[in-house]
C-alpha positions as CSV (number, residue, x, y, z in Angstrom):
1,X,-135.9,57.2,146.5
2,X,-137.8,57.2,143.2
3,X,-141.3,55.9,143.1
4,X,-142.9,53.8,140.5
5,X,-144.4,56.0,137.5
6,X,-142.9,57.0,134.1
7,X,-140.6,59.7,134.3
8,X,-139.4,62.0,131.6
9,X,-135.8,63.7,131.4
10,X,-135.4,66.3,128.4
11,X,-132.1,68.2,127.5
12,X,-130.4,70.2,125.3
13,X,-129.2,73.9,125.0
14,X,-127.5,73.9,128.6
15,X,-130.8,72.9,130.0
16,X,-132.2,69.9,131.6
17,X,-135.6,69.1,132.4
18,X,-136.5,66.1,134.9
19,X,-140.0,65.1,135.7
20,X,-141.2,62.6,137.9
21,X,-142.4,61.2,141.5
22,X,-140.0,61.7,144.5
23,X,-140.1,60.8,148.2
24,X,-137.2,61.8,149.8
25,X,-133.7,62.6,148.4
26,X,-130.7,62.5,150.9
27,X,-128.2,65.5,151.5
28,X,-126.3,65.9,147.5
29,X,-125.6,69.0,145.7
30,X,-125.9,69.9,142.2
31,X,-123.0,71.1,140.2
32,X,-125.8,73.6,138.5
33,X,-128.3,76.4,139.6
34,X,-131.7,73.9,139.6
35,X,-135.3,75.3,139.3
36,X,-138.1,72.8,141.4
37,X,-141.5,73.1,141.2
38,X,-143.9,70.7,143.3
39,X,-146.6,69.1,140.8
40,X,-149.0,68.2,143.7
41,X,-148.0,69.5,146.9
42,X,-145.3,71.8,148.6
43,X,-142.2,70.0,149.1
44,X,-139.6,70.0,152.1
45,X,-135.9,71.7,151.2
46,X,-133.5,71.6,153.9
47,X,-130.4,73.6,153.6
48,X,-126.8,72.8,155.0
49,X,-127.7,73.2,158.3
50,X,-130.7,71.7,158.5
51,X,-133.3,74.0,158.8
52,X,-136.2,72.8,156.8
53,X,-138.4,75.3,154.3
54,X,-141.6,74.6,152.8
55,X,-142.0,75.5,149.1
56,X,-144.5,75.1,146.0
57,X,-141.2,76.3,144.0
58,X,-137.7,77.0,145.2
59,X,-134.8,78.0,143.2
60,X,-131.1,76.4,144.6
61,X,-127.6,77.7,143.3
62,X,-125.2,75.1,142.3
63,X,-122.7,73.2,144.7
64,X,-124.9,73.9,148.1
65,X,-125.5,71.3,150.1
66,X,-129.3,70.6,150.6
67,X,-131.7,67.8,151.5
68,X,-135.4,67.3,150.2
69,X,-138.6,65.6,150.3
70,X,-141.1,65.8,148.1
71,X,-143.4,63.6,150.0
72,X,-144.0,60.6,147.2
73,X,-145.4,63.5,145.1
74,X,-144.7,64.1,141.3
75,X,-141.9,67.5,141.0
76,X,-140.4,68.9,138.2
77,X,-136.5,69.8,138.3
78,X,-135.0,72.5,135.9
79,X,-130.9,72.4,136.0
80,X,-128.9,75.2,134.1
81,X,-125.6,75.7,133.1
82,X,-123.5,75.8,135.9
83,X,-123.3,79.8,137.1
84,X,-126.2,80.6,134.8
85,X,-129.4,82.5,136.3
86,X,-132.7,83.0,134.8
87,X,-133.7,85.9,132.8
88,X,-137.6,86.1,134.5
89,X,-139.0,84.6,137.5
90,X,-140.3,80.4,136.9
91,X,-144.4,80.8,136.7
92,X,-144.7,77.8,139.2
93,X,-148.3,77.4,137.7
94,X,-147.8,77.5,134.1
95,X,-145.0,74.9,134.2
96,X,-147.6,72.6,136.1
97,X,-150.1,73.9,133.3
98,X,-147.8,72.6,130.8
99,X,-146.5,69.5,132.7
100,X,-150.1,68.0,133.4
101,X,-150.9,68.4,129.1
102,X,-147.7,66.7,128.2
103,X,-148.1,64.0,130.8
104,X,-152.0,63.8,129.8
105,X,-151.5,63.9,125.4
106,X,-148.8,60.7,125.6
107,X,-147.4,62.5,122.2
108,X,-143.8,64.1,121.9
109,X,-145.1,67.2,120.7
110,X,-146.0,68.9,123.8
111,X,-142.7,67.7,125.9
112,X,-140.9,69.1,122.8
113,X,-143.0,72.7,123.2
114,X,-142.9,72.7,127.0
115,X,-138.8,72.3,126.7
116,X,-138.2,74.3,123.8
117,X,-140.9,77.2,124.5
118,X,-142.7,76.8,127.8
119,X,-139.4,77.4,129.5
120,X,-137.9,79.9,127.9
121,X,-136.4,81.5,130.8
122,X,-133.0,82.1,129.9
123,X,-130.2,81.5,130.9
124,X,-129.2,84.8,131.6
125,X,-125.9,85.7,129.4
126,X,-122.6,85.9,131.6
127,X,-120.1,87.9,131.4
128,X,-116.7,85.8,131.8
129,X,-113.0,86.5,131.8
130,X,-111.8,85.4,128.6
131,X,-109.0,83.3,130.1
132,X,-111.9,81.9,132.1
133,X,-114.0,81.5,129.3
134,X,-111.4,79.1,127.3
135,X,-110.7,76.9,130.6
136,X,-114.7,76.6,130.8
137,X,-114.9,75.7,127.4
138,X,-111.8,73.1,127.4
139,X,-113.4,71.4,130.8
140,X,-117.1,70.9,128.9
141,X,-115.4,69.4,126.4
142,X,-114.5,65.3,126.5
143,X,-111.2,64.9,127.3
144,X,-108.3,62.7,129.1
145,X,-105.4,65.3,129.2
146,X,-105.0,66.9,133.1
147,X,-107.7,69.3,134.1
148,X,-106.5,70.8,137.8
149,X,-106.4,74.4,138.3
150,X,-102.4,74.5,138.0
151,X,-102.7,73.1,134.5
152,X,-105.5,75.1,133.4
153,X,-103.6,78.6,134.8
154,X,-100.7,77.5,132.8
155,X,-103.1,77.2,129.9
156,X,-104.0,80.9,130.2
157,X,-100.8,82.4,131.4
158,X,-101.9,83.6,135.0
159,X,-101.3,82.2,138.8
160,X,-103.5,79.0,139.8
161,X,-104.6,80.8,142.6
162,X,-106.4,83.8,140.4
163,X,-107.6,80.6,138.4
164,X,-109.6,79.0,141.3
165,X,-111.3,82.7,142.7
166,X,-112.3,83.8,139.5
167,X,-113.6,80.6,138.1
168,X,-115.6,80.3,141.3
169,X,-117.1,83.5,141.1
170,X,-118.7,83.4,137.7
171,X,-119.5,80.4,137.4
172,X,-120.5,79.5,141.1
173,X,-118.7,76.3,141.3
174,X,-115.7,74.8,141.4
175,X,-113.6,74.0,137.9
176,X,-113.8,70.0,139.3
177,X,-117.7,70.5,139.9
178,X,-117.9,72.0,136.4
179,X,-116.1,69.6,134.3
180,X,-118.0,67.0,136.2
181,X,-121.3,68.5,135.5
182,X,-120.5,68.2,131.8
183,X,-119.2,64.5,132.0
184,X,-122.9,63.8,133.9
185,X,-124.7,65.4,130.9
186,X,-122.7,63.9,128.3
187,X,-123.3,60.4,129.8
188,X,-127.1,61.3,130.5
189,X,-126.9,61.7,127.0
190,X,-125.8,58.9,126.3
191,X,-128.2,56.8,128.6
192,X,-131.1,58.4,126.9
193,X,-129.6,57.2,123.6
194,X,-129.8,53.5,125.0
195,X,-126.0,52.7,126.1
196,X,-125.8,50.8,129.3
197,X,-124.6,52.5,132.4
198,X,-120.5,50.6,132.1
199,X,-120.7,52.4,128.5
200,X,-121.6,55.7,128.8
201,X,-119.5,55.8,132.0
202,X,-116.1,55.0,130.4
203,X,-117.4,56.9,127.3
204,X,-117.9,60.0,129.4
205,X,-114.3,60.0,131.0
206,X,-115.4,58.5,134.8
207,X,-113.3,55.4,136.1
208,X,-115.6,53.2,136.0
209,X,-119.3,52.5,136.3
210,X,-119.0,52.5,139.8
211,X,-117.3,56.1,140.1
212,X,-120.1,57.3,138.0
213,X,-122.8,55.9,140.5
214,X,-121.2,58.0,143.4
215,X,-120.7,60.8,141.7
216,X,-124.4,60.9,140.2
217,X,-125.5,60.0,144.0
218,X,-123.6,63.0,145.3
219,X,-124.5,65.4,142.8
220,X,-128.5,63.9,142.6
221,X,-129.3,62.5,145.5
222,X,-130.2,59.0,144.0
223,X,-128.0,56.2,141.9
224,X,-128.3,56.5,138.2
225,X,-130.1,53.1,138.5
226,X,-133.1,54.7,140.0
227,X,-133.5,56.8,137.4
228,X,-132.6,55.3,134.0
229,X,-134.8,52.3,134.5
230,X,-137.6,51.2,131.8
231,X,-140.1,53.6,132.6
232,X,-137.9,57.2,131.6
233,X,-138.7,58.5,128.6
234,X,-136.3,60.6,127.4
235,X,-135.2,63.1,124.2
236,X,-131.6,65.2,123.4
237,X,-131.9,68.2,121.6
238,X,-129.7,70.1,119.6
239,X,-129.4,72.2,117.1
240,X,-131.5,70.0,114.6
241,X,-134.2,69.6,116.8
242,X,-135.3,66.3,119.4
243,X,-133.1,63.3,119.0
């Protein structure tokens, strides 16, 4: 569950930034390589098989399946593109350094300097397949038209099974994990923009509001509900800057 306290989600340049106050989170995984950082305490992260680690700051690689509690404490979450690493090691204590004077100063200005320059970390660059590299780039895109991996190895001329290894291996998850990861941040997107939770789920290619929910819960570990409520202040960047 979330607990009461405003919260603040940032995004933009294949980065999202969530901070806010946890208690426990149920067993999910994310479709992206997350950074967490405790705010007050150490935290509890409990793998697959559910042995439990204690960490200030952990790093977890997308689509593992993982447990944690964070005690009612205040933590900060990092996600990444799907397969992408960081280019230096997360400074646990300057990112609570930088957390505590945006949370302190109520302005934009220091969010927008801890997203934009505070965590410059990267991503790393990969190096993909170039058939690999189009099929990534049609599933991040909104779209209706079939996405499986024996219409996406016809797209590119090779064997579905080729499809599934190698798309797997760079960008460690799943091609149904990755186009799902961009639906959720296209809808996030829209959330933050102030569309309700039926809108930006049709809008972002899910069945309904209710497939959305699940999917957010699996991938998350909470419902959407528990985190776009009135107290999240969010901003979208791109190329132009904070929207």
């Amino acid at each position: 569950m979330i607990l009461q306290m405003q919260s603040h989600l940032l995004m933009g340049g294949g980065r999202s930034l969530y901070v806010g106050r946890f208690h426990e989170l149920p067993r999910h995984r994310f479709a992206a390589n997350a950074v967490l950082v405790g705010l007050d305490d150490a935290f509890d992260l409990i793998d697959g098989d559910g042995r439990v680690e204690h960490h200030e700051a952990a790093f977890v690689r997308g689509w593992q399946w993982h447990a944690l509690d964070f005690h009612g404490g205040r933590a900060a979450v990092l996600f990444l593109e799907p397969g992408a690493g960081l280019s230096r090691q997360v400074d646990a204590g300057a990112l609570r350094a930088a957390v505590e004077t945006a949370l302190v100063s109520r302005r934009p200005e220091p969010w927008t300097e801890l997203f934009q320059n505070a965590l410059n970390l990267g991503p790393c660059p990969l190096t993909v397949d170039a058939r690999i590299a189009r099929i990534a780039a049609f599933l991040s895109t909104p779209t209706d038209k079939p996405s499986d991996a024996m219409t996406m190895a016809r797209r590119v001329g090779v064997s579905t099974s080729l499809v599934e290894h190698r798309f797997r291996e760079q960008f460690g998850v799943p091609l149904g994990a990755f186009r799902a990861w961009h639906r959720m941040q296209a809808a996030t997107a829209l959330a933050l923009r102030g569309r309700s939770l039926t809108e930006v789920a049709h809008a972002a290619g899910f069945c309904d509001s209710a497939h959305f929910s699940r999917l957010f819960s699996r991938m998350f570990g909470l419902p959407p509900s528990k985190v776009f409520t009135h107290g999240l202040s969010g901003t979208v960047f791109d190329a132009r800057g904070p929207r």
